[in-house]
C-alpha positions as CSV (number, residue, x, y, z in Angstrom):
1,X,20.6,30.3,-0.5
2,X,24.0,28.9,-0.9
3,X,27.0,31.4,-2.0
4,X,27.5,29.5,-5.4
5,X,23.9,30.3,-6.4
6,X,24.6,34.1,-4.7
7,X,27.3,34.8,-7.3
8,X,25.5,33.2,-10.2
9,X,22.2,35.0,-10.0
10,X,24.6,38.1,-9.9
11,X,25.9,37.3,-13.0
12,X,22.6,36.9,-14.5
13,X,21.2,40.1,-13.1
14,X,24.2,41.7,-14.3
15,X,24.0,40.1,-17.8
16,X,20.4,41.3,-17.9
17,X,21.2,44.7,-16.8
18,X,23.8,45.1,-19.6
19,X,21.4,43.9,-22.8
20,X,18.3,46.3,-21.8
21,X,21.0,49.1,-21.5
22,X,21.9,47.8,-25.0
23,X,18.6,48.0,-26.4
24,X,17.2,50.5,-28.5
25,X,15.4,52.8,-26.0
26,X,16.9,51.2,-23.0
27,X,15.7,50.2,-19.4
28,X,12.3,53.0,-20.5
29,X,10.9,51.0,-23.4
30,X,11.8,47.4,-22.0
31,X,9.7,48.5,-18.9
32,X,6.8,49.7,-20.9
33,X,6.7,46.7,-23.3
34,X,6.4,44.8,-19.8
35,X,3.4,46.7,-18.8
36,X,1.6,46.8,-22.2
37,X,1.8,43.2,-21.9
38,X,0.7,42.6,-18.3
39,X,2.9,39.5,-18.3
40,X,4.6,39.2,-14.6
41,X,8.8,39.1,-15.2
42,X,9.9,35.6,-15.9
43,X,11.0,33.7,-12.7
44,X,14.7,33.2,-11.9
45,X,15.4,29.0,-12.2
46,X,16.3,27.5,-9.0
47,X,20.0,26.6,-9.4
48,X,21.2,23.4,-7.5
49,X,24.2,23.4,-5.4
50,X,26.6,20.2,-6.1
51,X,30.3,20.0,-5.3
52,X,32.1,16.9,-6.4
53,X,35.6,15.4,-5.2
54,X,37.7,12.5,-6.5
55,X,39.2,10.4,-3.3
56,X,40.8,7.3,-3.0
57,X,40.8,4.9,0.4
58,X,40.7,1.3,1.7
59,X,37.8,-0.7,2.3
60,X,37.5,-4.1,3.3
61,X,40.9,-4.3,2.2
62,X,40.8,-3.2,-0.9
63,X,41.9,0.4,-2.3
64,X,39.1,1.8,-4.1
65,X,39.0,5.3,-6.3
66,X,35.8,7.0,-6.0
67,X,34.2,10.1,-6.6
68,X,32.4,11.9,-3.2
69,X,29.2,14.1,-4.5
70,X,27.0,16.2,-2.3
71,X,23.9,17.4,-4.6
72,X,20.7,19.5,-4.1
73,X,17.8,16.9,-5.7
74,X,14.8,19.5,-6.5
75,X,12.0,17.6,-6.3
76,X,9.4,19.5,-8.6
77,X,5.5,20.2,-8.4
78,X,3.1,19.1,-11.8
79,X,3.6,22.7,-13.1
80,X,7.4,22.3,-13.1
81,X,8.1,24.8,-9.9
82,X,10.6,23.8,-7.5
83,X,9.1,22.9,-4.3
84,X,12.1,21.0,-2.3
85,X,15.9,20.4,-2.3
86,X,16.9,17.1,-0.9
87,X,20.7,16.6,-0.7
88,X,22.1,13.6,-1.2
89,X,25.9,12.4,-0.5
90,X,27.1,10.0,-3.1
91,X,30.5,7.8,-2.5
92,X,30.2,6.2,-6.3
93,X,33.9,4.2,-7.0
94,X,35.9,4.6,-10.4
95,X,35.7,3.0,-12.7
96,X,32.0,3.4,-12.8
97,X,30.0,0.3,-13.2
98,X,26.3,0.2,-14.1
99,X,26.3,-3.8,-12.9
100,X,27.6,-2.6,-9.1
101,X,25.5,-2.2,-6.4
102,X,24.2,0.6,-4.7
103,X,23.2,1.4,-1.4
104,X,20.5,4.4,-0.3
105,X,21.2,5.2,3.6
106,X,19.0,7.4,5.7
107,X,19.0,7.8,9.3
108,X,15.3,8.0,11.6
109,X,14.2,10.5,13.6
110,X,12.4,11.5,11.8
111,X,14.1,14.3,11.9
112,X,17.5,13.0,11.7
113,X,20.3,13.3,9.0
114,X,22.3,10.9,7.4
115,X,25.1,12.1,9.7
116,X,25.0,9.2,11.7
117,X,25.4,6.0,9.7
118,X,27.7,8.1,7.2
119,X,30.2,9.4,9.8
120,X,29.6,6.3,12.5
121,X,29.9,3.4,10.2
122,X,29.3,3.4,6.4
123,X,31.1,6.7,4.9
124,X,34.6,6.6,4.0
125,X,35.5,8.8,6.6
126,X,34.8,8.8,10.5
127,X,34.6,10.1,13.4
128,X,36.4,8.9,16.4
129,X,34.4,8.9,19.7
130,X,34.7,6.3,22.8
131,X,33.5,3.3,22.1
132,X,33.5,2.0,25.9
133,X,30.0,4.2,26.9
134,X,32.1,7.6,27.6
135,X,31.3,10.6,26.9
136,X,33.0,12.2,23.8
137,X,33.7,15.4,25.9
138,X,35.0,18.9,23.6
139,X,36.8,19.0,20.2
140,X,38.6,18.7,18.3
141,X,37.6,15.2,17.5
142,X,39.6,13.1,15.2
143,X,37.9,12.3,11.8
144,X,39.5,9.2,10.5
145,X,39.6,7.2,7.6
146,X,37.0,4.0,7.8
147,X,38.4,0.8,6.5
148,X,34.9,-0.3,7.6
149,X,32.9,1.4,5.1
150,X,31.1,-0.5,2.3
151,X,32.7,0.7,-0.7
152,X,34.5,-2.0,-1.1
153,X,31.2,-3.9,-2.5
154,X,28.6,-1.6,-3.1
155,X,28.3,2.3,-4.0
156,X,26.4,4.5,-1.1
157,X,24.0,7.1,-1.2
158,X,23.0,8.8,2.0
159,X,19.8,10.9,1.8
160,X,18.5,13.8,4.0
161,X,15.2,14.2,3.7
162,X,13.0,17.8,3.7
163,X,13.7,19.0,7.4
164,X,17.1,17.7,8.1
165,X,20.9,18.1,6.6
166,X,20.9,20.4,4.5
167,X,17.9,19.6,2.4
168,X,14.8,22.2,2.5
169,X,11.6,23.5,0.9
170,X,12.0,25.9,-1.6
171,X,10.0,29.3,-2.2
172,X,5.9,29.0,-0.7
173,X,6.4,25.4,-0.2
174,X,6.0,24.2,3.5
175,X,7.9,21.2,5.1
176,X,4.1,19.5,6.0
177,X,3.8,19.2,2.6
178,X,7.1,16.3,3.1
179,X,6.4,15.5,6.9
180,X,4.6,12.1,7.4
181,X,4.8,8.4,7.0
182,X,3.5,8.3,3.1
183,X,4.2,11.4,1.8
184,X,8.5,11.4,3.4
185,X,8.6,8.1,1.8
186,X,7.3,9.3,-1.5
187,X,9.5,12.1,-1.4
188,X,12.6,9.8,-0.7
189,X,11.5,7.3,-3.7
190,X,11.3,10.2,-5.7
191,X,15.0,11.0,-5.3
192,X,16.2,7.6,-5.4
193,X,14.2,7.1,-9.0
194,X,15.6,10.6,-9.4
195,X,19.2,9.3,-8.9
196,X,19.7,5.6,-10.6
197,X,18.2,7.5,-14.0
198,X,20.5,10.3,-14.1
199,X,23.5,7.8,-12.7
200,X,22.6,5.2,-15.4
201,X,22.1,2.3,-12.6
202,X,18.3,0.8,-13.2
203,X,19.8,-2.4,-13.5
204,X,21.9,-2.5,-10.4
205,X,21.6,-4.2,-7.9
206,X,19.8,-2.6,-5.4
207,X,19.5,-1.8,-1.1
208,X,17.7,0.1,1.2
209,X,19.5,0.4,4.6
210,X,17.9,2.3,7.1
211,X,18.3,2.9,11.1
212,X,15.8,3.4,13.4
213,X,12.6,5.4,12.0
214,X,14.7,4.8,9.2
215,X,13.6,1.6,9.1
216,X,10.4,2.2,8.9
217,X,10.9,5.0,6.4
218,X,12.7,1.3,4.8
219,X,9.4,-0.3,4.7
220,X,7.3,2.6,3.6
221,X,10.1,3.2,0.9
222,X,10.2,-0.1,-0.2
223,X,6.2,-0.1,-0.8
224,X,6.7,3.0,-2.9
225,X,9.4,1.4,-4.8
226,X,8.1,-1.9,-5.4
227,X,4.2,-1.1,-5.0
228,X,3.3,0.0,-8.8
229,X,4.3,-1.4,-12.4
230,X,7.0,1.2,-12.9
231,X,8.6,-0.9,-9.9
232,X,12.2,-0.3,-8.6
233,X,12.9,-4.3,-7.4
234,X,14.8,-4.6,-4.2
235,X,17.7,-7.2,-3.7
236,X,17.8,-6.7,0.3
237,X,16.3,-4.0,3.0
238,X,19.0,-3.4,5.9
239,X,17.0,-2.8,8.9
240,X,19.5,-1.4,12.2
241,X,17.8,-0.9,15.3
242,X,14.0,-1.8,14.1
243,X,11.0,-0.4,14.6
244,X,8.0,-1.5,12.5
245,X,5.1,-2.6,14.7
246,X,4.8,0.7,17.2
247,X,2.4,-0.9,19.2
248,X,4.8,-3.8,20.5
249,X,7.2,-0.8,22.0
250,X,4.6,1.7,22.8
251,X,4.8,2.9,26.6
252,X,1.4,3.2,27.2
253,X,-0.9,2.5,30.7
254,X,-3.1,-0.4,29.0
255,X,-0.7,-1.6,26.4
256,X,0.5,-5.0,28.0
257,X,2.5,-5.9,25.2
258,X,5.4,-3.3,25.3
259,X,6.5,-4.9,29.0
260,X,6.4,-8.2,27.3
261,X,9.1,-6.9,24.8
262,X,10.9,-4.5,26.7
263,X,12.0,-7.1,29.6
264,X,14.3,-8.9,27.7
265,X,16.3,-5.7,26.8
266,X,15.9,-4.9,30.6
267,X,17.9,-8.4,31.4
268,X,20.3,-7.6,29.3
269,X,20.8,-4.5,30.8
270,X,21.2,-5.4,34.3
271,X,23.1,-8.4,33.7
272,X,25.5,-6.0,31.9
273,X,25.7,-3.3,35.3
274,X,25.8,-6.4,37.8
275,X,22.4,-6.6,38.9
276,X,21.6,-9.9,37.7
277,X,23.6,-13.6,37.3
278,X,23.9,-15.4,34.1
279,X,25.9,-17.2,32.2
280,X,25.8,-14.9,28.6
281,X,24.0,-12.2,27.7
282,X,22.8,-14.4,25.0
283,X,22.0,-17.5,27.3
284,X,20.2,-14.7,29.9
285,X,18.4,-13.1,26.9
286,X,16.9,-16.4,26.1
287,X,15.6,-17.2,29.3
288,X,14.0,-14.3,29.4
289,X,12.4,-14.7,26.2
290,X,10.9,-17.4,27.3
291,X,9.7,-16.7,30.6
292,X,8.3,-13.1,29.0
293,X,6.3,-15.2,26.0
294,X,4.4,-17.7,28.2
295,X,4.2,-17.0,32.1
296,X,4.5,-13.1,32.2
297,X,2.3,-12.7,28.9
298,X,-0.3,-14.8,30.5
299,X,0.2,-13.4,33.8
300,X,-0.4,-9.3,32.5
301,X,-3.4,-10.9,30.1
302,X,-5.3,-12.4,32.9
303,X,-4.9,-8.8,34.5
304,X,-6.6,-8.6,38.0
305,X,-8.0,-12.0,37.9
306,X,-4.5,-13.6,38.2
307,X,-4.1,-15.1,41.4
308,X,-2.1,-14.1,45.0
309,X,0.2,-17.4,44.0
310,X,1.1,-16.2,40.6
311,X,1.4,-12.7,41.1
312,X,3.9,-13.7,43.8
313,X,5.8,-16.7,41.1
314,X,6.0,-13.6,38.3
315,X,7.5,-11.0,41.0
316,X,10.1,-13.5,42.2
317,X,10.9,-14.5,38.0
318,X,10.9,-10.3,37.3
319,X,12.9,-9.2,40.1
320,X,16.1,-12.2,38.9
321,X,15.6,-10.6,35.2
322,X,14.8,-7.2,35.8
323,X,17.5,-6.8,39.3
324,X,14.9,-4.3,40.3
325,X,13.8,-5.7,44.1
326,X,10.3,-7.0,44.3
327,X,9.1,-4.3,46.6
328,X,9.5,-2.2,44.0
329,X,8.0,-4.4,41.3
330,X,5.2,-4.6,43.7
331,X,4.4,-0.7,43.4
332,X,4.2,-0.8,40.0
333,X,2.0,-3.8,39.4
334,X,4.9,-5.7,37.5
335,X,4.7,-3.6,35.2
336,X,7.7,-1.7,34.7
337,X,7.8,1.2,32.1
338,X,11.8,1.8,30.5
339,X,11.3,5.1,32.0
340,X,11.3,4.2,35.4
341,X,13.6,1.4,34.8
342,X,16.6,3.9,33.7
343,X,16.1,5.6,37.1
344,X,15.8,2.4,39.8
345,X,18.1,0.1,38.2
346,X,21.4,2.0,39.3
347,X,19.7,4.3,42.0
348,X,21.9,2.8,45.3
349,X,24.7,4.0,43.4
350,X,23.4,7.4,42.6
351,X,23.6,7.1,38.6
352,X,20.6,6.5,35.8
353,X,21.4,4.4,32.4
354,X,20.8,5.3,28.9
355,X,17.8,4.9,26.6
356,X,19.7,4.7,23.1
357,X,22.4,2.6,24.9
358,X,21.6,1.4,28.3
359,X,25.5,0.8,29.2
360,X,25.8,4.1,29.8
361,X,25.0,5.7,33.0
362,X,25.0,9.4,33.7
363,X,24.4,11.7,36.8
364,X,20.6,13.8,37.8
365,X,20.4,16.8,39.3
366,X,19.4,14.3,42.4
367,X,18.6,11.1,42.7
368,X,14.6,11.1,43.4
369,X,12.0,10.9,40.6
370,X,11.1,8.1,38.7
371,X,12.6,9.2,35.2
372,X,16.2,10.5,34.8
373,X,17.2,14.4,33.5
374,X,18.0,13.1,30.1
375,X,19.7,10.2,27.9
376,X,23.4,10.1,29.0
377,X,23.9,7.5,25.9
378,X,22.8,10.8,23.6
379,X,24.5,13.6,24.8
380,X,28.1,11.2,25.1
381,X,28.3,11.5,21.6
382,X,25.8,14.3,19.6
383,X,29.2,17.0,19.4
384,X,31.7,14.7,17.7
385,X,29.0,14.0,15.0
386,X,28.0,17.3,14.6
387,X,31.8,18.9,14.1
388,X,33.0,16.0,12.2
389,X,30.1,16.2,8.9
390,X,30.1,20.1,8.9
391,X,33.9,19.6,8.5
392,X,33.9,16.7,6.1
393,X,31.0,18.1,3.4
394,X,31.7,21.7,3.9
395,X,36.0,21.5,4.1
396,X,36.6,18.3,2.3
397,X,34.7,17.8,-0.3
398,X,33.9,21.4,-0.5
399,X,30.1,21.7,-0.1
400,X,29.6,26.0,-0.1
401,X,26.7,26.4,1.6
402,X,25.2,29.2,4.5
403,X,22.7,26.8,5.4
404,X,23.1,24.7,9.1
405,X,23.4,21.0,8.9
406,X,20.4,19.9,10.8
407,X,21.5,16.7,12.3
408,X,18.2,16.5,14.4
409,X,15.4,18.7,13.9
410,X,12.0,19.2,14.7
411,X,9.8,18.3,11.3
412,X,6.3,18.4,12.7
413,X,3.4,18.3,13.3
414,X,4.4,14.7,11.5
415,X,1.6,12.4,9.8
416,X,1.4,9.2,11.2
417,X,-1.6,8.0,9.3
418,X,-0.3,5.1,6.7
419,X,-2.0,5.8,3.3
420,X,-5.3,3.4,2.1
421,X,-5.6,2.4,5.6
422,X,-8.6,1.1,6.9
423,X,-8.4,2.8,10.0
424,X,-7.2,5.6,11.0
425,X,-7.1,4.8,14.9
426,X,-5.6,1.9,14.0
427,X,-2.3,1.0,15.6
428,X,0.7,1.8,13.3
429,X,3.0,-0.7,11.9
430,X,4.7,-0.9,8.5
431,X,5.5,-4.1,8.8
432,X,3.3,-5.9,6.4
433,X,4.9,-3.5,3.8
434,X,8.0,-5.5,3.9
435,X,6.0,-8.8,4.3
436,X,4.3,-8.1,0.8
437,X,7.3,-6.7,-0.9
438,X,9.1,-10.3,-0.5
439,X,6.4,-12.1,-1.4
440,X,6.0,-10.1,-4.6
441,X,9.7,-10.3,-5.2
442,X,11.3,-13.7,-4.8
443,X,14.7,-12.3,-4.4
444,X,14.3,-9.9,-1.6
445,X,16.6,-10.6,1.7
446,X,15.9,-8.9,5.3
447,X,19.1,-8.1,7.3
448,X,17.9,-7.4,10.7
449,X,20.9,-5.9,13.0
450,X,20.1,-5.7,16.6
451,X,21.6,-4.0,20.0
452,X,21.5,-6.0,22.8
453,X,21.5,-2.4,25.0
454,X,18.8,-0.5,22.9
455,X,15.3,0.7,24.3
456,X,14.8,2.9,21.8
457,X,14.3,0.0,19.4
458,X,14.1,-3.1,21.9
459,X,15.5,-6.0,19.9
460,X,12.5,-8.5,20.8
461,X,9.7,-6.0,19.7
462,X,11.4,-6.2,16.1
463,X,11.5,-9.9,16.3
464,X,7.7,-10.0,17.3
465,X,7.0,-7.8,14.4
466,X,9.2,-9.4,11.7
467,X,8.0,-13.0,12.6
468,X,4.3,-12.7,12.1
469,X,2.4,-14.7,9.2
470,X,3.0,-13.7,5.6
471,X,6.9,-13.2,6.2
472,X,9.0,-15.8,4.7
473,X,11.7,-16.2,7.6
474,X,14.3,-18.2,5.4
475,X,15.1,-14.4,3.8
476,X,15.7,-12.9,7.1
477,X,18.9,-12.8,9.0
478,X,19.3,-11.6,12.3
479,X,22.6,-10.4,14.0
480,X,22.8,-8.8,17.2
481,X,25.6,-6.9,18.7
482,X,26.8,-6.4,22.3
483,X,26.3,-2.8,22.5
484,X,22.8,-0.4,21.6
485,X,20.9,1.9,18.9
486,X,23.8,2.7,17.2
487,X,25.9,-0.1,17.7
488,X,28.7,0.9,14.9
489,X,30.0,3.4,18.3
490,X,31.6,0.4,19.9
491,X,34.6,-0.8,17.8
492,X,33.7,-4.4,17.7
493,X,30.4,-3.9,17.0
494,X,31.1,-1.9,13.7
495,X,33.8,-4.1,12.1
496,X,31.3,-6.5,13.1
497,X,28.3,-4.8,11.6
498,X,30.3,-3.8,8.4
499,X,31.5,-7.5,7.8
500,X,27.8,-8.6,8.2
501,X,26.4,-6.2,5.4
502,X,29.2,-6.9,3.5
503,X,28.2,-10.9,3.5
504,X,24.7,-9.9,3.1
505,X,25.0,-8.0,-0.4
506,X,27.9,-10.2,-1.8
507,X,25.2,-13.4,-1.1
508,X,22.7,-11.7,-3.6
């Protein structure tokens, strides 16, 4: 309960205090009326917390007045009782303009808030961590204004879903009730049908922009949105960092697929630490495209009945991309799980790389095992993003809250069946959710944005997954950037990322 809604069910109590004292008989006869009718006391209404801020900055070059709103959305049951509170964070510029477009953000997880893509790269304020792969160390950290955030061409909402920000269940409701594919995606629909009725913007344009399980919450969103008559129609789905298809980056004994699109991610990777010779990461990446579509995907199909001459070919081509030594690709079958790979790449020099971000390299307890202590490209920059939205909602715009900002939290056991599937051991993949939303809207655009660096979301299982049939590929754009998950850390990478969404809803 937030301090606003403290003081105001004082008030009331106090108000209701003072009229039965008032009454004839008093606090007595109000009491017995109560029990002669056996009806239970009526239920205090769930007050929503909202603070609201005008600001002013410069975006894209342009100085833009807006309004920054952080609002409980209480998502109701079909009796009318408050079951949840999602907040939302709404940067909405002045004048307002029914014909602008709007954005809805969310981050993955999925457990994750929005803190990420609002104080990394699309909020009017950031914070400022290294970009070079260092760690961001001990505050204070310096939160800066963005002249890289979108509000120069389109209004942003961020959502938090049930389970992380600050948004929660409310009363007997539970958070399984919101946790899973369908029913998360539902929830978030809810609040954006919620949000362009009470704003006044059904006939903006609109975009869904989500990074990594937030891209698939994107798809499963978008189905939700576009899947019925009442429809919400979509002018372009942002997808950073994709994952879709969860077989093609599963790391699973038996799946041979996830080595065929993890290995170009592990090129880039040790071309970037030395450990391999090409021109570009781009001309390297290509190559190794190639070689992992036809001889390596033949090579792990055939499985033990390829031969002593082409194991030995596919060692030699694995050990140039991979700049792991072949007597080590030998003990694993040349089959090399990310896992593993973070540990041997940089093991003579007594470091292991990053799994969000493989430029960055951090220190074990030792340097045996075949898996590293933990993901030096998360814990180099969790703090900075923490400190800098607790002091942006909570200080700036003057959120008043007691509730922690959950920037990741644990919202499980989480449903992974998709709803009205045929299987339910079926692999997941959302995929053809997008696929049939652009076929059923003519107008809908794909913006794929890609980290050379990231295992987390390995840039050639999202091309796999967005390039099979039933996906027009003239409405998808690709962009990749030379840095990982979250490539809006590395300065570069998010002017270059800003400038590329900025193109993308401007060419609606």
């Amino acid at each position: 309960m937030t301090l606003l809604r403290t003081k105001k069910f004082a008030r009331l109590s106090f108000l209701a205090a003072s009229c039965a004292l008032m009454a004839p008989g008093g606090p007595a006869l109000a009491q017995d009326a109560a029990a002669d009718t056996g009806s239970p006391a009526p239920a205090v209404p769930y007050v929503a917390n909202v603070a609201a801020k005008e600001m002013v900055g410069t975006f894209g070059g342009e100085r833009v007045a807006y309004t920054a709103t952080v609002k409980e959305n209480v998502l109701k049951g079909e009796d009318g009782t408050p079951e949840a509170a999602i907040v939302t964070t709404s940067y909405v510029a002045n004048p307002r303009d029914a014909s602008r477009p709007v954005t809805f953000l969310f981050n993955g997880g999925p457990g994750s808030g929005s803190v990420w893509l609002q104080m990394g790269a699309f909020g009017p304020k950031r914070v400022d961590i290294p970009g070079d792969a260092t760690d961001d160390g001990a505050p204070p950290y310096p939160i800066l204004d963005n002249p890289d955030s979108l509000l120069d061409v389109t209004d942003l909402v961020f959502i938090d879903p049930v389970g992380t920000g600050f948004s929660h269940t409310i009363g007997d409701t539970t958070g399984e009730e919101y946790w899973g594919i369908t029913k998360d995606a539902q929830s978030v629909a809810e609040v954006i049908r919620m949000w362009i009725s009470e704003n006044g913007r059904w006939n903006s344009p609109k975009f869904l922009g989500g990074e990594s399980y937030g891209t698939t919450r994107s798809a499963a969103v978008a189905s939700e949105l576009e899947g019925g008559y009442n429809d919400v129609a979509l002018n372009g789905i942002i997808l950073i960092s994709t994952v879709l298809d969860y077989a093609a980056g599963a790391d699973r004994e038996g799946n041979e697929l996830s080595y065929v699109t993890n290995l170009p991610t592990m090129a880039a990777t040790a071309l970037y630490h030395g450990k391999a010779q090409g021109a570009s990461v781009e001309s390297f990446v290509a190559e190794a495209r190639e070689f992992a579509l036809g001889p390596y995907a033949s090579f792990l199909l055939k499985g033990q009945a390829a031969t002593p001459a082409e194991h030995a070919a596919i060692r030699r081509q694995l050990a140039r991309f991979t700049g792991l030594s072949e007597t080590y690709l030998d003990s694993a079958n040349l089959r090399v799980w990310p896992g593993r790979f973070y540990k041997e790449l940089l093991r003579d020099r007594g470091l292991t790389i990053g799994r969000l971000d493989s430029r960055y390299t951090g220190q074990d307890y030792d340097n045996a095992g075949e898996g590293p202590d933990n993901d030096p490209s998360f814990y180099g920059i969790d703090a900075g993003y923490a400190a800098a939205i607790n002091q942006f909602l909570r200080e700036d715009v003057g959120y008043d809250t007691d509730r922690t900002y959950v920037t990741i939290g644990n919202v499980g056991p989480w449903e992974w069946e998709i709803a009205g599937g045929r299987d339910v051991n079926a692999y997941l993949n959302v995929a053809p959710y997008i696929g049939r939303a652009m076929r059923e809207n003519s107008d809908l655009r794909v913006l794929a944005a890609q980290g050379w660096y990231d295992f987390a979301t390995p840039f050639f299982a999202a091309e796999y997954a967005l390039s099979r049939p039933g996906f027009p590929q003239d409405r998808i754009e690709w962009q990749y950037y030379d840095s990982g998950h979250m490539m809006y850390i590395r300065e570069e990478d998010r002017a270059k990322l800003s400038d590329d969404i900025r193109r993308f809803i401007r060419a609606r």
